[in-house]
PDB file of N, CA, C and O in Angstrom:
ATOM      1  N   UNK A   1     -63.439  11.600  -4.028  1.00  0.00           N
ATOM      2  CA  UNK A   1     -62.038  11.274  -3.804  1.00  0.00           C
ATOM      3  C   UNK A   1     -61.280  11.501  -5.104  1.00  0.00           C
ATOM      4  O   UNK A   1     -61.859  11.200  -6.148  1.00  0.00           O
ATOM      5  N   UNK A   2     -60.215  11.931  -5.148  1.00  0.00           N
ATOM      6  CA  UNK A   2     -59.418  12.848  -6.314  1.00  0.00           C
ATOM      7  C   UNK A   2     -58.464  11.309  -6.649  1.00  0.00           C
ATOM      8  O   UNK A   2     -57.621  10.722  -5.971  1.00  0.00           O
ATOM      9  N   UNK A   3     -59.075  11.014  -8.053  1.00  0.00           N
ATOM     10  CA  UNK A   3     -58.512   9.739  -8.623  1.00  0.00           C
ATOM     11  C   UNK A   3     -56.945   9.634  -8.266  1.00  0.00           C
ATOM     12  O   UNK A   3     -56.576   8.498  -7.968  1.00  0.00           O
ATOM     13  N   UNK A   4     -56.187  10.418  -8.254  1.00  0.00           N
ATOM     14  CA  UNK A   4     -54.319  10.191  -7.380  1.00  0.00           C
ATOM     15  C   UNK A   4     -54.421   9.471  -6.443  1.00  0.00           C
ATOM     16  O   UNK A   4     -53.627   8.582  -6.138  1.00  0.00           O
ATOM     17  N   UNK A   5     -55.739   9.870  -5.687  1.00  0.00           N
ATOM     18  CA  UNK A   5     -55.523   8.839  -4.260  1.00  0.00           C
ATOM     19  C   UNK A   5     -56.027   7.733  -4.502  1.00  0.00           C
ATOM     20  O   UNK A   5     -55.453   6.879  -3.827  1.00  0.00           O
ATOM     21  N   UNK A   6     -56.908   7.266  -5.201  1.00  0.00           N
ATOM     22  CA  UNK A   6     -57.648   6.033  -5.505  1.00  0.00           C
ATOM     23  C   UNK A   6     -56.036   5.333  -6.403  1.00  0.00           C
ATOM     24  O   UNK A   6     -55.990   4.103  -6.408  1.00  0.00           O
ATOM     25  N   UNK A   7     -55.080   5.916  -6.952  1.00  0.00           N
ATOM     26  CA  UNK A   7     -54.233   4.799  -7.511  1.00  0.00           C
ATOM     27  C   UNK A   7     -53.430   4.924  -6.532  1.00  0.00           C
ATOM     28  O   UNK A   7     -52.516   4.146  -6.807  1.00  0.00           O
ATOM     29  N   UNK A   8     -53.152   5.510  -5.373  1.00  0.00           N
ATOM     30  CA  UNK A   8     -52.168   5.383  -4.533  1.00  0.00           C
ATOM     31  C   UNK A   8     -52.680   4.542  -3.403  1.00  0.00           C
ATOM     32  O   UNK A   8     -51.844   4.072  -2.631  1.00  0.00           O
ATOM     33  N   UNK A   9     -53.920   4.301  -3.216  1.00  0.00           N
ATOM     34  CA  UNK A   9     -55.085   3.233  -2.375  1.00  0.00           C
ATOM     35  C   UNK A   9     -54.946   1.805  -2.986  1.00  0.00           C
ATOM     36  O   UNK A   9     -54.917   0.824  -2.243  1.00  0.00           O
ATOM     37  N   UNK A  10     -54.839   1.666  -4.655  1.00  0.00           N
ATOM     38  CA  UNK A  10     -54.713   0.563  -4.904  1.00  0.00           C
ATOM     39  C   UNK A  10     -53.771  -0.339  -5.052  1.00  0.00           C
ATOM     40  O   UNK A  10     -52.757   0.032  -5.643  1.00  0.00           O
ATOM     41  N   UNK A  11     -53.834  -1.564  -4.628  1.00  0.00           N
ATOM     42  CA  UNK A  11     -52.749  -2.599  -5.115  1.00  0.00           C
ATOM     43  C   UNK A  11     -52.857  -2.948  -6.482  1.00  0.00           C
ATOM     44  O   UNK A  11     -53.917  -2.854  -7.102  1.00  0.00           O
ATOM     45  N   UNK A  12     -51.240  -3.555  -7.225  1.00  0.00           N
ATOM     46  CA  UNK A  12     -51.368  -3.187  -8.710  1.00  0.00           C
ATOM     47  C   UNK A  12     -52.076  -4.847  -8.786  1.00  0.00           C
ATOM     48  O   UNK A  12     -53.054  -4.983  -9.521  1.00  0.00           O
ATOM     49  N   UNK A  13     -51.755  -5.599  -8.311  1.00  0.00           N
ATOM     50  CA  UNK A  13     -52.280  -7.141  -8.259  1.00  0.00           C
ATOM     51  C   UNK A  13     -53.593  -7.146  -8.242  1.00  0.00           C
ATOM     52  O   UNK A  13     -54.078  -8.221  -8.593  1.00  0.00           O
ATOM     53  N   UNK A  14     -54.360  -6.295  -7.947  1.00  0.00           N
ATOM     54  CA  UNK A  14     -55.744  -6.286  -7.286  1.00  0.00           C
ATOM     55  C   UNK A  14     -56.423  -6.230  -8.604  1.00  0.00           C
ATOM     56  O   UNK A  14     -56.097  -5.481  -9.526  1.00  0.00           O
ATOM     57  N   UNK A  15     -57.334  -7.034  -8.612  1.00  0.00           N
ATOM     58  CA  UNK A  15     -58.704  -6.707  -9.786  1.00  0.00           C
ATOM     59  C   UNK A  15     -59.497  -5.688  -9.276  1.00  0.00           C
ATOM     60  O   UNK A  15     -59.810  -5.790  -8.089  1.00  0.00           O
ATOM     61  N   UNK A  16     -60.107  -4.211 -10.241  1.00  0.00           N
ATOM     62  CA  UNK A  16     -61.062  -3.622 -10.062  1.00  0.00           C
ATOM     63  C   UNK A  16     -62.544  -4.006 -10.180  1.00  0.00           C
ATOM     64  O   UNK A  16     -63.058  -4.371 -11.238  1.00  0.00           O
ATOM     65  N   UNK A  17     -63.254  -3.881  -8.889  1.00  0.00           N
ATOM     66  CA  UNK A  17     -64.464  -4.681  -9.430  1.00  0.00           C
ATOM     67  C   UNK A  17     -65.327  -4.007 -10.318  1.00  0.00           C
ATOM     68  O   UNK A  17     -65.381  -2.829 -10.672  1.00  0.00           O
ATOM     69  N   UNK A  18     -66.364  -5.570 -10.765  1.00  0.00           N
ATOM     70  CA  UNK A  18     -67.094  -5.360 -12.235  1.00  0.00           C
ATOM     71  C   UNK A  18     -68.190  -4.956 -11.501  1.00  0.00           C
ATOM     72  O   UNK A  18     -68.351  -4.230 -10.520  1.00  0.00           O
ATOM     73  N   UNK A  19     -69.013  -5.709 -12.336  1.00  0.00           N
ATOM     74  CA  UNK A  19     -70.577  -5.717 -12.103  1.00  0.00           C
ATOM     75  C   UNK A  19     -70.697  -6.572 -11.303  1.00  0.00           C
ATOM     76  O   UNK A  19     -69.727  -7.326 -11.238  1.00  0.00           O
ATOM     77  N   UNK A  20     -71.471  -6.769 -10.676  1.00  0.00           N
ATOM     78  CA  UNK A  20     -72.057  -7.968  -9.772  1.00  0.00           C
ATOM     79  C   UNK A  20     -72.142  -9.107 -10.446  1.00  0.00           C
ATOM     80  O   UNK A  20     -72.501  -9.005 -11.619  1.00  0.00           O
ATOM     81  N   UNK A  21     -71.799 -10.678  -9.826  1.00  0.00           N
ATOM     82  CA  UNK A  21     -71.745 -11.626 -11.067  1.00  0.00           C
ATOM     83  C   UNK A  21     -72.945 -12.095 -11.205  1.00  0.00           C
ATOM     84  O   UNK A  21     -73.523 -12.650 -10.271  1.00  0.00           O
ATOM     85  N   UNK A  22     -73.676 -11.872 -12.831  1.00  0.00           N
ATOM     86  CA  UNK A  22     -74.324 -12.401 -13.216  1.00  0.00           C
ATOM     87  C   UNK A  22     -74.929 -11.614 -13.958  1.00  0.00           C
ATOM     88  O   UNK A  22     -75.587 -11.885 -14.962  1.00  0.00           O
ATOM     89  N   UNK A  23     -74.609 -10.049 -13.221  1.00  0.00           N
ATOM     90  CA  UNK A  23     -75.756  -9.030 -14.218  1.00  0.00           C
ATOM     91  C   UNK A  23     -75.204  -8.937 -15.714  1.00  0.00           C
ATOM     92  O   UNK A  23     -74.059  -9.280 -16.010  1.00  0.00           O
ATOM     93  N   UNK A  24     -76.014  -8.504 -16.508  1.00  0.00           N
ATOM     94  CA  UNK A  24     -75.715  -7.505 -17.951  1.00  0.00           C
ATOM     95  C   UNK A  24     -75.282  -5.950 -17.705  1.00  0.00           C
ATOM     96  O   UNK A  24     -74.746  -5.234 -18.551  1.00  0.00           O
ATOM     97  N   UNK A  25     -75.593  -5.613 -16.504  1.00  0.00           N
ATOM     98  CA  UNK A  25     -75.061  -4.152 -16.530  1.00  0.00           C
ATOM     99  C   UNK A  25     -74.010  -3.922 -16.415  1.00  0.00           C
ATOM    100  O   UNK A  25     -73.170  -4.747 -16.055  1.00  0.00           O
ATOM    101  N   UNK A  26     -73.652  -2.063 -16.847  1.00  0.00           N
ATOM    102  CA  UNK A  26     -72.427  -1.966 -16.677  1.00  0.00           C
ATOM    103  C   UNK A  26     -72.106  -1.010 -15.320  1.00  0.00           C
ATOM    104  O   UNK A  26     -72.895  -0.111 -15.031  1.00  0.00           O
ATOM    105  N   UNK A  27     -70.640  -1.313 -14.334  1.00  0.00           N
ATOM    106  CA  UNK A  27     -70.907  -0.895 -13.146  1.00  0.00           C
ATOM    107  C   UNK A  27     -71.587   0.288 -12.339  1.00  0.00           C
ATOM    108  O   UNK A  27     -71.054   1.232 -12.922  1.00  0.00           O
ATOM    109  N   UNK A  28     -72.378   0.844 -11.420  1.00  0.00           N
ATOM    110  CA  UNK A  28     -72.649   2.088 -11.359  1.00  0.00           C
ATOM    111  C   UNK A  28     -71.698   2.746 -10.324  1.00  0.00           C
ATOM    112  O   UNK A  28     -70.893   2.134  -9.620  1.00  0.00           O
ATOM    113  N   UNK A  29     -71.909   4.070 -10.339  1.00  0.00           N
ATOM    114  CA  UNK A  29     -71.558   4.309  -9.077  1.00  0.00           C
ATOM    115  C   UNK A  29     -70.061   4.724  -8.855  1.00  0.00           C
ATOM    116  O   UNK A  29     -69.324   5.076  -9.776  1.00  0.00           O
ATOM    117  N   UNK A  30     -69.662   4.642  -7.449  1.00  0.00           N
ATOM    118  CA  UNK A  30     -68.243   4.159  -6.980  1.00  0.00           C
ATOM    119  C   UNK A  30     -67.361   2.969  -8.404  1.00  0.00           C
ATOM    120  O   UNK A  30     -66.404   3.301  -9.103  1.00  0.00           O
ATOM    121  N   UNK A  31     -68.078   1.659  -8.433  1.00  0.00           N
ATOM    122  CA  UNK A  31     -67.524   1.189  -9.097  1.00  0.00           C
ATOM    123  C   UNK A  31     -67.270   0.852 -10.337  1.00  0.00           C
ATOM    124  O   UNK A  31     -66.686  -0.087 -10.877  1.00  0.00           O
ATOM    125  N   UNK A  32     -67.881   1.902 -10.728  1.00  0.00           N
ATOM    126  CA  UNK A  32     -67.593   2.393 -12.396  1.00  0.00           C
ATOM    127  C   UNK A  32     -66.168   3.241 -12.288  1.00  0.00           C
ATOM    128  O   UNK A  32     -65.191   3.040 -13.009  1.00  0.00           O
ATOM    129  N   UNK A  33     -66.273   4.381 -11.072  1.00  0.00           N
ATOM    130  CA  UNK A  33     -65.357   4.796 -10.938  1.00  0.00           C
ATOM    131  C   UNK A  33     -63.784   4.225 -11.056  1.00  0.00           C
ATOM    132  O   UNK A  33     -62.762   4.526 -11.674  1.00  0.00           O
ATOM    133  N   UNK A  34     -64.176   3.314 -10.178  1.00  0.00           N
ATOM    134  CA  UNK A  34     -62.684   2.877  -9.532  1.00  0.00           C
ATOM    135  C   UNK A  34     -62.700   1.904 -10.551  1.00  0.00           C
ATOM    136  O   UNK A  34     -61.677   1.231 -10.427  1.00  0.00           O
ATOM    137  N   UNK A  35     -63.539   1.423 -11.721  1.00  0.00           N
ATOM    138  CA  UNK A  35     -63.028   0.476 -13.405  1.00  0.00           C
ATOM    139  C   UNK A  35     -62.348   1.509 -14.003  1.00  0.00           C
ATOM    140  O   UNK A  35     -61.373   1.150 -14.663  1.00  0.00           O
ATOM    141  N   UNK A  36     -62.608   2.850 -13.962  1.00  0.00           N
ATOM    142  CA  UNK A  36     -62.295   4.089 -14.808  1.00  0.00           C
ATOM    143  C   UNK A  36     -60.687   3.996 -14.173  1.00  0.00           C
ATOM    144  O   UNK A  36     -59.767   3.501 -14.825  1.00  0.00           O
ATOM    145  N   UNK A  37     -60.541   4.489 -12.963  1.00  0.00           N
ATOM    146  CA  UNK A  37     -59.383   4.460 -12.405  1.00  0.00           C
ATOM    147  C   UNK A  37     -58.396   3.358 -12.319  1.00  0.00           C
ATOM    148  O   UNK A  37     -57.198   3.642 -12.296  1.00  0.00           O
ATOM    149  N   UNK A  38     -58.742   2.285 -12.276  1.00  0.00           N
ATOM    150  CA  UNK A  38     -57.672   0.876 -12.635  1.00  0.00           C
ATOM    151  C   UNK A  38     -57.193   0.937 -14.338  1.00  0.00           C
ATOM    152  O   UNK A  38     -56.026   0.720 -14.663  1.00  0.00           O
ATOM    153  N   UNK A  39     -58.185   1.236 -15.259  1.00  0.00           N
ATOM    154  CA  UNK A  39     -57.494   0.987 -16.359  1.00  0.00           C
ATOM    155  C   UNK A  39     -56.901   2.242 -16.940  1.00  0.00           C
ATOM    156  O   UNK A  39     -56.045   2.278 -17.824  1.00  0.00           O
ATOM    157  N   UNK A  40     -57.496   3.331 -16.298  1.00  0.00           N
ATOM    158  CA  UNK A  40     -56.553   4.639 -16.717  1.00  0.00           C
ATOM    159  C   UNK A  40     -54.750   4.189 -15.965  1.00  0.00           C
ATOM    160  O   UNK A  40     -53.823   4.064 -16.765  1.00  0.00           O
ATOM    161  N   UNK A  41     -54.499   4.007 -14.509  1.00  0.00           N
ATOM    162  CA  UNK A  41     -53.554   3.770 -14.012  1.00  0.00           C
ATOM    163  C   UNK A  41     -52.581   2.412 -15.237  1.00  0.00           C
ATOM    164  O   UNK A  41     -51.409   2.305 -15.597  1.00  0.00           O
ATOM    165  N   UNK A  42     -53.487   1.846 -15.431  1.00  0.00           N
ATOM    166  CA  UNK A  42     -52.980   0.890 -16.744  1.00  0.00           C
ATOM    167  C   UNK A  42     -52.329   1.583 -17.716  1.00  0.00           C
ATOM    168  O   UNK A  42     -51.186   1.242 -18.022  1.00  0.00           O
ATOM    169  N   UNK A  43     -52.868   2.507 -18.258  1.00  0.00           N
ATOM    170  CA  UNK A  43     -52.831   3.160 -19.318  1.00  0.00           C
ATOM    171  C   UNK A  43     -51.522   3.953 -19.228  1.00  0.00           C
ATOM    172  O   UNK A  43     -50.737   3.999 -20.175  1.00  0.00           O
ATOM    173  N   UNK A  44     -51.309   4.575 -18.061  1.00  0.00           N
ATOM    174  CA  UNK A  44     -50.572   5.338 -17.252  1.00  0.00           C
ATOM    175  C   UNK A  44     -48.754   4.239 -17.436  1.00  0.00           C
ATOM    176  O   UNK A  44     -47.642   4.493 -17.898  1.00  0.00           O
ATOM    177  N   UNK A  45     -49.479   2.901 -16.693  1.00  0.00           N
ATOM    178  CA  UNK A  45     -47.948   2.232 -16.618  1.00  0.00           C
ATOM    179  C   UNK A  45     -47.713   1.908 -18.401  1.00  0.00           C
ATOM    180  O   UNK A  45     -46.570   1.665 -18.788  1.00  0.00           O
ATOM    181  N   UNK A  46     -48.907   1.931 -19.429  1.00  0.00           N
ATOM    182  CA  UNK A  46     -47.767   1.520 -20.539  1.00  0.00           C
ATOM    183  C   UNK A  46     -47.265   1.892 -21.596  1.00  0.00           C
ATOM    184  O   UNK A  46     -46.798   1.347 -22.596  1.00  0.00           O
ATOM    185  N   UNK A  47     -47.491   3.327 -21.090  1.00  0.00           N
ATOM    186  CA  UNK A  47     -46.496   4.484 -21.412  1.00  0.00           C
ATOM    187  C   UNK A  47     -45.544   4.812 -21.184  1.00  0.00           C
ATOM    188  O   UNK A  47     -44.873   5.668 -21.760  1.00  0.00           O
ATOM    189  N   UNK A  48     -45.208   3.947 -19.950  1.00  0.00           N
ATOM    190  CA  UNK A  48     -44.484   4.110 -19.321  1.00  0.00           C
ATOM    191  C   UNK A  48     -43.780   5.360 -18.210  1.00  0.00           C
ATOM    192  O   UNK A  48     -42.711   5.939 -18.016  1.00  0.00           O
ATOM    193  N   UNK A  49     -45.208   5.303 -17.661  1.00  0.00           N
ATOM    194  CA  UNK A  49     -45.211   6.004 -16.475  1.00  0.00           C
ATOM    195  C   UNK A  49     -44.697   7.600 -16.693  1.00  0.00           C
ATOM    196  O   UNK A  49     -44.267   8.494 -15.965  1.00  0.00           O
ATOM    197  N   UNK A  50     -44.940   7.458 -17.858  1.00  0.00           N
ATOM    198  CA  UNK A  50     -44.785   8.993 -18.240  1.00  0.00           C
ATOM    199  C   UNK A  50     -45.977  10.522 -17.512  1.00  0.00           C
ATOM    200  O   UNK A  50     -47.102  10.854 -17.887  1.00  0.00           O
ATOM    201  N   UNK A  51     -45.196  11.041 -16.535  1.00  0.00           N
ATOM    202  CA  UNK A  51     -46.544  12.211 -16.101  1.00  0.00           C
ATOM    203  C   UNK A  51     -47.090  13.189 -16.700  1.00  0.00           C
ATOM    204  O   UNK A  51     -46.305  13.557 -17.575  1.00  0.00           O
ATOM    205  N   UNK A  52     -47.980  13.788 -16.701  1.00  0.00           N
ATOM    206  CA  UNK A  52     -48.887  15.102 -17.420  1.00  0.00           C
ATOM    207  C   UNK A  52     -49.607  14.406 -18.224  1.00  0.00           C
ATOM    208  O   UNK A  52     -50.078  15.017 -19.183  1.00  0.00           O
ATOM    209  N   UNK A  53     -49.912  12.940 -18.089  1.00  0.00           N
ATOM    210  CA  UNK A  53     -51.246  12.749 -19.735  1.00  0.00           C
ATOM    211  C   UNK A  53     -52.250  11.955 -18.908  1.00  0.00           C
ATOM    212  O   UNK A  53     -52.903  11.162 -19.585  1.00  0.00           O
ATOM    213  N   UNK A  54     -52.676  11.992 -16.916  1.00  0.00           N
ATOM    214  CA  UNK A  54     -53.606  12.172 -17.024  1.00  0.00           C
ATOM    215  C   UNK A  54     -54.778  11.921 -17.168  1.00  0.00           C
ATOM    216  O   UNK A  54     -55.436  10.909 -16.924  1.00  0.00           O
ATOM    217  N   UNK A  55     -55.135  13.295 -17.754  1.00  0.00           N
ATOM    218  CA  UNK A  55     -56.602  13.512 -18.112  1.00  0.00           C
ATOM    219  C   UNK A  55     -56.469  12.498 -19.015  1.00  0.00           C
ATOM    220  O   UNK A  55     -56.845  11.391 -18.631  1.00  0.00           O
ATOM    221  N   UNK A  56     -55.924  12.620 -20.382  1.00  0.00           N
ATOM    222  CA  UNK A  56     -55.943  11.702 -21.695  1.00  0.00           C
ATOM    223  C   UNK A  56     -56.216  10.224 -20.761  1.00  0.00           C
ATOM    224  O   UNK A  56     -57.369   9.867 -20.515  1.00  0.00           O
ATOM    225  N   UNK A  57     -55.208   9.559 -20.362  1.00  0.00           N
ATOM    226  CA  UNK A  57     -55.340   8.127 -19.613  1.00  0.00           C
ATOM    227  C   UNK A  57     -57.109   8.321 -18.983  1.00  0.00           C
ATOM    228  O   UNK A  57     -57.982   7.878 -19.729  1.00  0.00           O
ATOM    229  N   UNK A  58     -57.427   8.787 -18.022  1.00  0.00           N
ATOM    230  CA  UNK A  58     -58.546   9.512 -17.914  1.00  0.00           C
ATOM    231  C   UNK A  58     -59.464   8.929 -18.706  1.00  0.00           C
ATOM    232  O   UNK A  58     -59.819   7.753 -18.617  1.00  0.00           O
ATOM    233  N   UNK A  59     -59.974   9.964 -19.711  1.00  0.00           N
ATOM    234  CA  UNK A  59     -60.136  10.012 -20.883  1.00  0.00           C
ATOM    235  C   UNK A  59     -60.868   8.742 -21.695  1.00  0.00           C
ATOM    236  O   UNK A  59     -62.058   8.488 -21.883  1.00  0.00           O
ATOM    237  N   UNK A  60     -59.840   8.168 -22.027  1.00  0.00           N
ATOM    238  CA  UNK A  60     -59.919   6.912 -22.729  1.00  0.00           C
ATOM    239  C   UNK A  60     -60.050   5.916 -22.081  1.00  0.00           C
ATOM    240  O   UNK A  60     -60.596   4.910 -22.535  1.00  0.00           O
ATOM    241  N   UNK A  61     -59.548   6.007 -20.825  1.00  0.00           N
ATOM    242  CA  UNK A  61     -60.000   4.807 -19.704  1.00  0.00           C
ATOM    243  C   UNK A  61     -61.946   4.987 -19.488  1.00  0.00           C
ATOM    244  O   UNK A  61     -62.749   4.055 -19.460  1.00  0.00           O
ATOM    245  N   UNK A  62     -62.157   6.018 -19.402  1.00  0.00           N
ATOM    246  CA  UNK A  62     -63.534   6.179 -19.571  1.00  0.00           C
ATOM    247  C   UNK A  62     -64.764   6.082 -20.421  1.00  0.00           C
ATOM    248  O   UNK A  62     -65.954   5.987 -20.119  1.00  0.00           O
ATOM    249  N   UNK A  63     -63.843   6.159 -22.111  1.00  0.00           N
ATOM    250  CA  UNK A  63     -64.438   5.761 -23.315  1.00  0.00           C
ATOM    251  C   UNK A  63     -64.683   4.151 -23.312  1.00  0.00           C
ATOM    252  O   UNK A  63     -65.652   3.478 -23.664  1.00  0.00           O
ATOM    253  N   UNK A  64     -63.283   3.773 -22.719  1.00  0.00           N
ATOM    254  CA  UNK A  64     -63.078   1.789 -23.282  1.00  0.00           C
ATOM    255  C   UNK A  64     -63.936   1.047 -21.815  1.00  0.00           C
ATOM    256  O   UNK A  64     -64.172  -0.152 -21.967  1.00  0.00           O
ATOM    257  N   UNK A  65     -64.386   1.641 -20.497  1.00  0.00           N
ATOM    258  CA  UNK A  65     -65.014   1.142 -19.811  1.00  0.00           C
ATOM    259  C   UNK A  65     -66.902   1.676 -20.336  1.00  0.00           C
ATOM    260  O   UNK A  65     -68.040   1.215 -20.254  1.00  0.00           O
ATOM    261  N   UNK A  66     -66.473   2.423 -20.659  1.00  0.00           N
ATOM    262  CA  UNK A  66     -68.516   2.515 -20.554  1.00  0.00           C
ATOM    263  C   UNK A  66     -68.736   2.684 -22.274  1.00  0.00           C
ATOM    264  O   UNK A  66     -69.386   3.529 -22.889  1.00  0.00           O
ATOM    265  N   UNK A  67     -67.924   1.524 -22.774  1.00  0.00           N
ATOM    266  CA  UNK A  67     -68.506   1.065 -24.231  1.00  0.00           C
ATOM    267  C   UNK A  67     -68.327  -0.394 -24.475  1.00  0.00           C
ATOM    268  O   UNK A  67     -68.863  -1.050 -25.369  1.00  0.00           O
ATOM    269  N   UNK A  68     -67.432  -0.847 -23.482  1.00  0.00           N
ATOM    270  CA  UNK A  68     -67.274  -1.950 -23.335  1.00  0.00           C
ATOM    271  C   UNK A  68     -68.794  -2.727 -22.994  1.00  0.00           C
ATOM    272  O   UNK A  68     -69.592  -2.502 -22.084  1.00  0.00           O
ATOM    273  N   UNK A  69     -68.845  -3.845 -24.245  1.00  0.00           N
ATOM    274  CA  UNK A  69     -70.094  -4.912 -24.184  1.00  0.00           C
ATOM    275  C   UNK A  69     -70.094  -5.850 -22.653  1.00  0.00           C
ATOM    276  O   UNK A  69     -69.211  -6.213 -21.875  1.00  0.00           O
ATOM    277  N   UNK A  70     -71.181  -5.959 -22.700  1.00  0.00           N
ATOM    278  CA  UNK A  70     -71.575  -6.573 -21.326  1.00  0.00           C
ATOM    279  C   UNK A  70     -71.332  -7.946 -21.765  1.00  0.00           C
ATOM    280  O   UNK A  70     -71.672  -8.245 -22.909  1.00  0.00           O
ATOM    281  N   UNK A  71     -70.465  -9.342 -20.555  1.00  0.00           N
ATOM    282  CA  UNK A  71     -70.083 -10.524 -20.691  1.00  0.00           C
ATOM    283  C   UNK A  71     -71.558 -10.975 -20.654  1.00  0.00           C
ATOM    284  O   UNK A  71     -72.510 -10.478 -20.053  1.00  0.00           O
ATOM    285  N   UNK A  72     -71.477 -12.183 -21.559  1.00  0.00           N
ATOM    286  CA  UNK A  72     -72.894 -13.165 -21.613  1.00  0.00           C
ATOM    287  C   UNK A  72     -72.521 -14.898 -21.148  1.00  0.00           C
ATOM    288  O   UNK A  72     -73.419 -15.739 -21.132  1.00  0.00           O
TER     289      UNK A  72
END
């Protein structure tokens, strides 16, 4: 599914889900995805919704989710 539609699927109120509660891991799958896609769309509004950057939002939404330390 082409991440445009996954932010046009989501509500902005909505939490993207994590990991399952309790694990140390970090999400797989689908819902790594759709962590990638909530905080890129983040990234997106506080720029202020500026279009063409994307990949960059993208990008860095993908660096700060799969380096992000696991909650203890």
């Amino acid at each position: 599914m082409p991440k445009q539609q996954l932010f046009k699927n989501r509500n902005r109120d909505e939490e993207a889900p994590g990991p399952t509660q309790g694990s140390q891991e970090k999400p797989e799958g689908d819902d790594l995805q759709v962590c990638i896609a909530h905080r890129a769309y983040e990234l997106y509004e506080q720029e202020g919704c500026c279009h063409g950057h994307d990949f960059d939002h993208w990008l860095q939404a993908e660096r700060e989710v799969l380096s992000a330390k696991p909650e203890k």
